[in-house]
C-alpha positions in Angstrom: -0.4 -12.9 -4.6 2.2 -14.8 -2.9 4.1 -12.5 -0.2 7.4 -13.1 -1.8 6.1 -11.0 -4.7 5.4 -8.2 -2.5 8.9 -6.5 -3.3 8.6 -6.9 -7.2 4.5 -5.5 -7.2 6.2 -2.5 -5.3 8.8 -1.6 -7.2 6.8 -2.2 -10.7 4.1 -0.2 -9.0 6.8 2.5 -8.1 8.1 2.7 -11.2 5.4 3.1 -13.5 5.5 6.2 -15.2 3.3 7.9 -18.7 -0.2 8.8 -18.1 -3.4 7.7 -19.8 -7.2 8.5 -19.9 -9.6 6.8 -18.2 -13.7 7.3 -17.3 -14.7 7.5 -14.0 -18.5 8.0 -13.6 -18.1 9.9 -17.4 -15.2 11.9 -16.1 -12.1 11.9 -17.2 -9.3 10.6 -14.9 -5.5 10.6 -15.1 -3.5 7.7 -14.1 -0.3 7.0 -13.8 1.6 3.8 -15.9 -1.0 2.2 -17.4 -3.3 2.2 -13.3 -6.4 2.1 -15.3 -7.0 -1.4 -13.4 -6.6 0.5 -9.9 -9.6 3.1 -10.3 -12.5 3.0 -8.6 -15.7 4.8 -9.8 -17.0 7.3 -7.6 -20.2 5.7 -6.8 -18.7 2.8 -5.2 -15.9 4.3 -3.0 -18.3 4.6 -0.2 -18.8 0.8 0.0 -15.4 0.0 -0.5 -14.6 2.3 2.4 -17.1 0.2 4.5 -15.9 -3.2 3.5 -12.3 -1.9 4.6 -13.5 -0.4 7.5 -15.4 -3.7 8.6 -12.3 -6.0 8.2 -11.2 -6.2 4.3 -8.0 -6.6 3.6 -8.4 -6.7 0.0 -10.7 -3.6 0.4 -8.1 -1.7 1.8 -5.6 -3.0 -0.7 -7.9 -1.8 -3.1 -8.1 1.5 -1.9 -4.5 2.0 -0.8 -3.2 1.3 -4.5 -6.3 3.6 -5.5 -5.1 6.9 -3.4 -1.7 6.6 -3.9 -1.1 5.6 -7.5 -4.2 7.3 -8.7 -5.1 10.1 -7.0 -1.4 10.1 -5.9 -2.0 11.1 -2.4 0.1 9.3 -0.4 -1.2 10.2 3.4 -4.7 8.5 2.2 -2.9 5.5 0.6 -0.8 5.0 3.9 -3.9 5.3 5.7 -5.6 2.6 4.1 -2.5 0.5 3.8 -2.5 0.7 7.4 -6.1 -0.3 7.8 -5.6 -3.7 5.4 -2.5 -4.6 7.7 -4.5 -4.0 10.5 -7.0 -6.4 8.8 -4.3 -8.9 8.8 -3.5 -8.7 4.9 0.4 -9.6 5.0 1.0 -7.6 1.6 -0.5 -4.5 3.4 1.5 -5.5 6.1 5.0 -5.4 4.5 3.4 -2.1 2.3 3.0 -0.5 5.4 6.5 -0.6 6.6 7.8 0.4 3.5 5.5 3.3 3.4 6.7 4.6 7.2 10.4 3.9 6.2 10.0 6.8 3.9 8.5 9.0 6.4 10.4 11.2 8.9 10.8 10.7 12.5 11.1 7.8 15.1 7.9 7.2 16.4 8.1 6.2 12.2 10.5 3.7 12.1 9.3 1.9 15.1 6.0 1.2 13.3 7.8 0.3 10.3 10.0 -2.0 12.3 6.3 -3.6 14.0 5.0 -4.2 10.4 8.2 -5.9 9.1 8.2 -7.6 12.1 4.4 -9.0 11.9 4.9 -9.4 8.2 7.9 -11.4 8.6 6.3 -13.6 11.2 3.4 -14.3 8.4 5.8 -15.6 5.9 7.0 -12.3 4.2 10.8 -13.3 3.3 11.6 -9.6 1.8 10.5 -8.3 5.3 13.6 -9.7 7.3 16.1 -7.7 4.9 14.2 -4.2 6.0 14.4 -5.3 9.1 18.2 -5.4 8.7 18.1 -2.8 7.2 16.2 -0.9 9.7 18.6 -2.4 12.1 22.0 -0.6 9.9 19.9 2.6 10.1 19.4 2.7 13.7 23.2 2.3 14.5 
């Protein structure tokens, strides 16, 4: 994915809404808008951990979009969005100061300004208008 569709994955991801069934190692698993795509079965979460954990950035993507718009638990999705940045993925990158803009607290919006920052400098054109709008904020 290009990074100038970052902003347009996020805000279709956002706004997805409806459920529907899905297996998950013969389980049934709720998702949300039609995430059936973003599940990951049971039995291979551990390796996808690892592969993030190693230097994936598409592993972490993986399991970012996995926490928080399946299991909807957003402290485990910013976790591993924070991980694929780290990795260098400029999607996760941008994702994670989005993420911490939403969150309370300075110490907060100086890492979201760093990831808008480092996503900006890797080609992320949506990045420089949070950063302005950090900028608004902070005034």
């Amino acid at each position: 994915m290009k990074p100038s569709g970052v902003l347009v994955m996020i805000v279709a991801m956002l706004c997805a809404c409806g459920t529907s069934v899905s297996g998950l190692d013969n389980r049934p698993v709720k998702t949300v808008g039609g995430n059936e795509d973003l599940v990951i079965l049971e039995s291979d979460l551990p390796a996808v951990r690892e592969q993030a954990l190693r230097g994936s950035g598409e592993a972490a993507k993986k399991l970012s979009s996995y926490y928080e718009f399946v299991k909807m638990d957003h402290a485990a999705g910013l976790y591993w969005t924070t991980i694929g940045a780290e990795n260098g993925d400029v999607i996760e990158m941008y994702n994670a100061g989005v993420f911490l803009t939403r969150e309370e607290g300075h110490e907060n919006t100086i890492r979201a300004r760093f990831w808008f920052q480092r996503a900006k400098a890797a080609g992320v054109a949506e990045a420089e208008e949070q950063l302005r709008k950090l900028d608004t904020k902070e005034r």
